[in-house]
N, C-alpha and C positions, 0 to 999 in steps of 0.2 A: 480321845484316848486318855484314861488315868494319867496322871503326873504319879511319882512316888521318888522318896527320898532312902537311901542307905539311910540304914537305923543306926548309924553313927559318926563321929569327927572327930578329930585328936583334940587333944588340950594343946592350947596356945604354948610356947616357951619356946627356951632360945638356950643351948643349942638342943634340937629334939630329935633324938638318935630313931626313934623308933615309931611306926604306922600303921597297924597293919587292920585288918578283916578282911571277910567274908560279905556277899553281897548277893542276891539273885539274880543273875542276868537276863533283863528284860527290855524290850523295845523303850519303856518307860525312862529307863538313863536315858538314852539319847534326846528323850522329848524334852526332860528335865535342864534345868539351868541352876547356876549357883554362882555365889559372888564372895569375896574373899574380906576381910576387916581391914583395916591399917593396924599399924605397927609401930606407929610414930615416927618414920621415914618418907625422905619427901618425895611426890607423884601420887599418883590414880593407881588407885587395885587394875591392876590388867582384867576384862572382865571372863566369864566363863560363858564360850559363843561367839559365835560371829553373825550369828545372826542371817543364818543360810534357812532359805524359804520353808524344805520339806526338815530339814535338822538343827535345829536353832541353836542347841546345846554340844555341838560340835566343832571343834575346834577352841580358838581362843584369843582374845584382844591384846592387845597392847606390845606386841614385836612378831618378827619373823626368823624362823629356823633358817639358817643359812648351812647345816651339816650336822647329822646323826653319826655318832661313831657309836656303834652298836657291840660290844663284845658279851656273848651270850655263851654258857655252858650250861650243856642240858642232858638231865641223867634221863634214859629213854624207859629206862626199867622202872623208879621209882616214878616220874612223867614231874618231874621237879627242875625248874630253872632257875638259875642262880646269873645273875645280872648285873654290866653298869652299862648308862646311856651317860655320854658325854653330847652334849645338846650346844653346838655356837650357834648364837640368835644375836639379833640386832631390836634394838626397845624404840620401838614406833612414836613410841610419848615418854615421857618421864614416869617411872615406874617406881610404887610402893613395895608392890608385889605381883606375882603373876600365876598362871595356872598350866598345868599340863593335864593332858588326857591320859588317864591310867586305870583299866578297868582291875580289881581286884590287885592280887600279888600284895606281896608285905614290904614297904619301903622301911629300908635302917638306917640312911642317910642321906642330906642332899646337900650340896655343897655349890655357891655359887662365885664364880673366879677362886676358886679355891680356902673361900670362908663358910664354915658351918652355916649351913641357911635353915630358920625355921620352917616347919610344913604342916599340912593339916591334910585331912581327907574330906571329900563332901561327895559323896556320889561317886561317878567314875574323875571327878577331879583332885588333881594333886595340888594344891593350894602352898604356893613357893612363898615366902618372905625373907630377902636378903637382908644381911646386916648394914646396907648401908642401900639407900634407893637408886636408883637406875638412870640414867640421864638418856631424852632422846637422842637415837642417832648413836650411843655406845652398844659396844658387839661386848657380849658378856658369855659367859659358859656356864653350863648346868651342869651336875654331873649327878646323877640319882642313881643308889644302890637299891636295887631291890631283888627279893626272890620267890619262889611259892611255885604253886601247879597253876600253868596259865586254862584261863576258861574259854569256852566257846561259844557264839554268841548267836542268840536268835535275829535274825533280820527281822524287818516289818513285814516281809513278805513270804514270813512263813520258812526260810531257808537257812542254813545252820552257816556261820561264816567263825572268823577269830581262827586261835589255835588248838585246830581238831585233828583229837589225838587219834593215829593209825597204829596196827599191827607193831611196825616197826619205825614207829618215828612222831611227826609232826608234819602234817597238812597245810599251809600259813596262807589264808587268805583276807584280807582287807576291807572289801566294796560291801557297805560304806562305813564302817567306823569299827571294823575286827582289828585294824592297827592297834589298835588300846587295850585288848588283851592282852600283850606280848610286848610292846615298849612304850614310856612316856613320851608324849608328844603333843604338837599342836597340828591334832587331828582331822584337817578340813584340805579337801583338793586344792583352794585357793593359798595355800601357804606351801610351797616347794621347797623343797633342798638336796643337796648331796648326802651322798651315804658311802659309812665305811662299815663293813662287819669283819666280827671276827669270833666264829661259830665252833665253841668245842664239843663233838659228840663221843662214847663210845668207840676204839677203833674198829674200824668194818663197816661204820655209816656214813652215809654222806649228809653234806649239809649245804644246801646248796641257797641262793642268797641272786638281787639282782646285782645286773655288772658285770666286771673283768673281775674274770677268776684272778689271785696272785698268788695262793700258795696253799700247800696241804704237810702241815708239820703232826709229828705223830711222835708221845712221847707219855711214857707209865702206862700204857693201855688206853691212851684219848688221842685222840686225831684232830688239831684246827686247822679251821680253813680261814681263810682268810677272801674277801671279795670289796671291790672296790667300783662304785657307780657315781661316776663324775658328774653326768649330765643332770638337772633337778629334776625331781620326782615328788610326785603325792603320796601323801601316806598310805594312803590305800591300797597304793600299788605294789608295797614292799613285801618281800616275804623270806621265810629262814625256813625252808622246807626240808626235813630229815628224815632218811630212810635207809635203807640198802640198796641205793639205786643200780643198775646198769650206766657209766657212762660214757657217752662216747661225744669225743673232742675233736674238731674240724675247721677247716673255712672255708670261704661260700670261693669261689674265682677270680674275685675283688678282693681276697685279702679278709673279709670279716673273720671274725673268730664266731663259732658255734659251740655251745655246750648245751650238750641234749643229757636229761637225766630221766629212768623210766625206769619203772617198779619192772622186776623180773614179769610180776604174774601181769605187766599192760604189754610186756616188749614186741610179741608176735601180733597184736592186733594194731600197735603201734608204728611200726617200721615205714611201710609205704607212707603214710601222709604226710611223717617226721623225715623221711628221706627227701621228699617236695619241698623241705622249707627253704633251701637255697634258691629253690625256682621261683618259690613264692614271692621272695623277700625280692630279688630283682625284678618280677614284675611289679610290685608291689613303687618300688622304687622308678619303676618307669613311669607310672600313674600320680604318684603324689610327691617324689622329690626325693633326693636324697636321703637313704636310711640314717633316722636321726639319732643314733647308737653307735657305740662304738665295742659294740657284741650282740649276738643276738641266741636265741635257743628255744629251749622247753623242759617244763618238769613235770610228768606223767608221773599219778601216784594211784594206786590201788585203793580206794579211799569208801570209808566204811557208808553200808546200807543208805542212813542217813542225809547223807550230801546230795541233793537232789540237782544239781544245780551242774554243768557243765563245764566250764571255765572261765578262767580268772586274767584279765589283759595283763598282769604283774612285766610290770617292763623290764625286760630285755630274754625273758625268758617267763611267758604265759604257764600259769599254772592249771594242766588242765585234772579234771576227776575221773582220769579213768581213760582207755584208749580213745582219742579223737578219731575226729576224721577229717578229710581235707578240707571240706567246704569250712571247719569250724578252726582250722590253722590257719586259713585264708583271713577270719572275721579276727581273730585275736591278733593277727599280726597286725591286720590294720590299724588297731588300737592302734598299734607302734606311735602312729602321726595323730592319728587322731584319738585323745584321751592322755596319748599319754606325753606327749613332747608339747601338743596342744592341749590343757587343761580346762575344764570349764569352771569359771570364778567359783561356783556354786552345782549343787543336786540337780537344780530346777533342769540347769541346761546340757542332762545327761543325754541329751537325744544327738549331741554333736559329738558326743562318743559313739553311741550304738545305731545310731540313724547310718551315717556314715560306712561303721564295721558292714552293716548289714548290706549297704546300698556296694560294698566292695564283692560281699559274696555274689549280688547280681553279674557284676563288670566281671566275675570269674568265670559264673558259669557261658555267660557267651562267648569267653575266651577260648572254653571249653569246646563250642560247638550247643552249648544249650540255650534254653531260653536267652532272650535279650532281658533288658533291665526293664523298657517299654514294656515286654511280656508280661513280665512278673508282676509288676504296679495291675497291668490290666486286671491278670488272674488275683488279684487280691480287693482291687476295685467291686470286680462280681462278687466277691465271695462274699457270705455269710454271717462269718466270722466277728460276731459283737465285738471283740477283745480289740479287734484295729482298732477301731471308735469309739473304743470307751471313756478317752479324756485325748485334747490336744496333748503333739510332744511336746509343744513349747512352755506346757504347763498341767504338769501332772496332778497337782492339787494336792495328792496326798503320800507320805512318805511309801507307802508299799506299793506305787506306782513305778518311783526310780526305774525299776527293771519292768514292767509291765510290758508287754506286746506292743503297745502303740508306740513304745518309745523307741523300740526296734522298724516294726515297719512301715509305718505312717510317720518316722522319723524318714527312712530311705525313700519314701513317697512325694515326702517333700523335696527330696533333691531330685528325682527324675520328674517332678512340675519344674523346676528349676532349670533343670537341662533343657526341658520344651522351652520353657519360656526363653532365654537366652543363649540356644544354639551348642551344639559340641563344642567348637573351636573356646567361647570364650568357660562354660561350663569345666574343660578341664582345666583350665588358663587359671582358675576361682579356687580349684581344689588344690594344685600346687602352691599357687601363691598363699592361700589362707596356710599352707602347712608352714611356708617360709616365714613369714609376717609374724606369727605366734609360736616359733618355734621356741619351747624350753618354758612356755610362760603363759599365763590363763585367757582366756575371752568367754566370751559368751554370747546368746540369740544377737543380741542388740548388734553387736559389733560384729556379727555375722552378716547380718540384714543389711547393713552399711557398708560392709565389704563387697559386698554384691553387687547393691545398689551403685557402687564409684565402679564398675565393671559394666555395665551395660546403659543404653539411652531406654532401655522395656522399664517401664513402672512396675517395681515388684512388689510393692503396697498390699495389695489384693492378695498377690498369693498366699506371701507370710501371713496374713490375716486371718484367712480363711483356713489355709494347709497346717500350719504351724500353731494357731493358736486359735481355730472355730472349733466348734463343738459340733458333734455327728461327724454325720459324711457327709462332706462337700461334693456340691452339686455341680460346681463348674470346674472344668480340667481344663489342663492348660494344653 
């Protein structure tokens, strides 16, 4: 795949009010890297990357987000955002300078502990330089004004993500790097944090955000809301979705709080499955452990031609395109645990997201009275179907894979080899405790495989070898 650079960069200087272009949104940023100068301050340029297998150029070195305070106001008619992100992070090493992910918009100021910080652009990165360098182990604050028409962004896979503009609002979806259309950040699943928004629309729309709702103030013809998500979350997961929703505000039997929000024109094809999600979420909860939220929901949007793509795990409230249906509120809610309280370090090891989701819609339907999970493996085992086997989950090889078919069901294939090979009792014993053990914070294959492994006297050597990371279709079932 081409590399290609934005055809421009700010001038160096100090204090530099202003940033801005235009850029063409292409897979190409994301494959792309860039690195930042010194300043004459002492540390290491933070670098641009983490150095994630299928997305190198994602994310960002040298500290960790510890909390996004996000307040965003966004005119629906002109499709123009006007912005600050307050960013507390903690500097991993001693820091010169550092970088955030910012696709497009115009930055007019950034300010670091509350001093003028210089900035530069290179791509979709924001190239930060404090006035004075950074010491490891110190919690420092961002705070970056910027504004513009945010862009939407093509996947590797062909599918439209970022902030795509609707009828009457904004659509905000993330997987894997549409975060960076619509705020600064350090753009990679493995760097978590809390989130505060506070989202002004038009009065009449809504704006809905993940988290506890805490307020809807309405004043000169604008409406904010305000939303608060305690528990840590990946970027990707975030979203500021605005419409004219329908909303309707509940809780499950236990006390959870529920906010369902749904385009007029999804409401009647949506009702039943969105009615199911207190059933869901406590079954849900029986199988994998305590619901790891402290709210739970959905946002159904009417969403243009375009969106090819279903739904979006966004925690606490899945973002789905358009009326669901039960089996696919069943697979997003599973996210809940798996993907989204449980993180994978990296891309590579998406299939402990989607393996998982998918391997729950099994354990539904024969809750249901349908097929078993055995079933399903079988009827997928005969089938046809080149796409299962087109590349092991445990190593998709190339960025338009992430989402590929194999990562879904020859991800869930691997865990019902896994159930055979070590028995119901301890199989489920694996799936709760791995949700307790990583709750709020990342793993991956390896530390999966080891979890496993310290769970049963069966050598599971083999399976993962062949299940998880052979090539073709494997010839021996367990």
């Amino acid at each position: 795949m081409p590399v290609t650079a934005d055809p421009w960069s700010a001038v160096n200087r100090r204090p530099f009010r202003s940033c801005g272009a235009t850029a063409a949104l292409s897979v190409a940023l994301l494959l792309s890297s860039c690195a930042s100068g010194a300043v004459g301050v002492q540390g290491a340029a933070g670098s641009g990357g983490v150095g994630d297998p299928l997305f190198p150029a994602l994310g960002n070195g040298g500290y960790q987000v510890r909390h996004y305070g996000l307040d965003l106001d966004y005119d629906v008619k002109k499709r123009r955002l006007d912005a600050t992100a307050d960013i507390t992070s903690e500097a991993t090493k001693d820091l010169r300078s550092f970088q955030l992910d910012l696709q497009g918009l115009r930055v007019s100021d950034v300010r670091v502990d509350g001093r003028d910080a210089a900035f530069s652009r290179k791509g979709h990165k924001l190239i930060v330089r404090p006035v004075e360098g950074l010491r490891k182990g110190a919690e420092f604050r961002t705070t970056v004004d910027y504004a513009g028409t945010p862009q939407e962004l093509k996947d590797p896979d062909g599918t439209t993500e970022g902030w795509v503009k609707t009828p009457d609002g904004a659509f905000v979806s993330g997987e894997p790097a549409g975060s960076m259309t619509w705020y600064p950040g350090n753009n990679h699943p493995g760097d978590k944090a809390t989130y505060g928004f506070k989202i002004t629309v038009p009065k009449g729309y809504t704006a809905v955000a993940n988290g506890d709702y805490r307020s809807e103030k309405v004043a000169k013809g604008r409406a904010t809301f305000e939303w608060h998500n305690g528990q840590p979350m990946a970027s990707y997961l975030a979203t500021a979705s605005i419409g004219r929703f329908d909303v309707h505000r509940s809780r499950t039997r236990d006390g959870l709080p529920l906010y369902v929000a749904v385009d007029p024109a999804e409401a009647k094809a949506s009702k039943k499955p969105l009615e199911r999600l207190p059933e869901i979420v406590k079954w849900e909860s029986g199988l994998f452990g305590p619901y790891p939220f402290s709210s739970a929901g959905a946002i159904v949007d009417h969403t243009p031609a375009r969106i090819t793509w279903v739904a979006l795990e966004s925690q606490t409230k899945p973002v789905y395109a358009g009326a669901p249906d039960t089996t696919t509120v069943v697979h997003e809610m599973a996210h809940q645990w798996f993907g989204d309280s449980v993180t994978p370090k990296t891309w590579k090891d998406t299939w402990l997201n989607e393996g998982f989701a998918t391997y729950a819609e099994w354990l539904w339907a024969e809750h249901k009275g349908g097929k078993t999970p055995q079933q399903q493996f079988d009827a997928l085992y005969r089938s046809k179907n080149k796409e299962v086997w087109a590349f092991p989950p445990g190593n998709p090889g190339k960025p338009k894979n992430v989402t590929g078919t194999a990562v879904y069901t020859r991800g869930a294939m691997v865990l019902q080899q896994l159930r055979n090979a070590v028995g119901d009792k301890t199989f489920f014993k694996i799936l709760r405790e791995w949700a307790a053990k990583y709750r709020y914070s990342n793993a991956d294959s390896r530390e999966f495989i080891a979890f496993c492994q310290a769970r049963t006297d069966v050598d599971l050597t083999g399976l993962f070898n062949v299940w998880l990371y052979g090539k073709g279709k494997p010839e021996r079932v367990y």
